[in-house]
N, C-alpha and C positions, 0 to 999 in steps of 0.2 A: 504494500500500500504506500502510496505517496507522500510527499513532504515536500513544503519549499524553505529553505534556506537563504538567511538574506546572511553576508557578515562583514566584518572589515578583517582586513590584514595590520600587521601592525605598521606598516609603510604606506598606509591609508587607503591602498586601491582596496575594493567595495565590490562584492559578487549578488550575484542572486540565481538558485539553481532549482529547479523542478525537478525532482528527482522521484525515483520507486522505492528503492530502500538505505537503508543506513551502508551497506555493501559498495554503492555504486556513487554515493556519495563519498566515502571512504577514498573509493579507490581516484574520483574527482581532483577531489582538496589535496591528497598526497601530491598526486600529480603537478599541479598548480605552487605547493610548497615546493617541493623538488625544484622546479624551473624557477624560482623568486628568491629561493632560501630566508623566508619571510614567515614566522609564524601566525594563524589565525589570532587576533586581539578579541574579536566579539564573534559570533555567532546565534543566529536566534534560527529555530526549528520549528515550526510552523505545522501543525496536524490536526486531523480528526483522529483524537483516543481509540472510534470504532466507528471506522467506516460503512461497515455495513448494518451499522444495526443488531447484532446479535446478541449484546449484552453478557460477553465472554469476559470476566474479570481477569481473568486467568492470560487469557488471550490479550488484553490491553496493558497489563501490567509490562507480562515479558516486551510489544510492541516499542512500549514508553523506554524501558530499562535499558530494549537498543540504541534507541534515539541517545538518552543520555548520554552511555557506553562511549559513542562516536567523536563526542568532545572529550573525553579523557581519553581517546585514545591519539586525537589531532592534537592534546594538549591546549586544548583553550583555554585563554584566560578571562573568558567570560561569555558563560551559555546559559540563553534563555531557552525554555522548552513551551512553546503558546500552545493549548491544543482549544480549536478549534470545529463545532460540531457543523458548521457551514459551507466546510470546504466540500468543492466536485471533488469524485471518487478519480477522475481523471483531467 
């Protein structure tokens, strides 16, 4: 399920990425660090907790836990997680 991502770098340039999961966002932002040698300064994560409706706590918990994960694993030094019940499924 999707997410949009807005964030700065610490060198000020400014992204914004539509993405399907925490995986391909990952493999993104590395990318983009790699080539700048620039760590993420902000990052905000942008979702619906349950996109479909299902009312899976279980299911939304572990969703959210990736999303977080993603900034500790980019090392941000500052991530907001918004969730969002209004976003399109695509």
């Amino acid at each position: 399920m999707c997410a949009e991502l807005t964030g700065t770098f610490l060198d000020g340039r400014s992204f914004f990425y539509h993405c399907q999961g925490p995986g391909y966002a990952y493999e993104l932002l590395t990318k983009l660090y790699l080539e700048s040698s620039t760590k993420i300064q902000k990052l905000a994560i942008r979702l619906d907790p349950d996109p479909l409706r299902e009312c899976r706590q279980r299911w939304i918990f572990r969703r959210l836990k990736r999303w977080k994960a993603l900034g500790r694993r980019l090392q941000v030094l500052d991530l907001t997680v918004l969730l969002d019940s209004n976003m399109p499924l695509w």
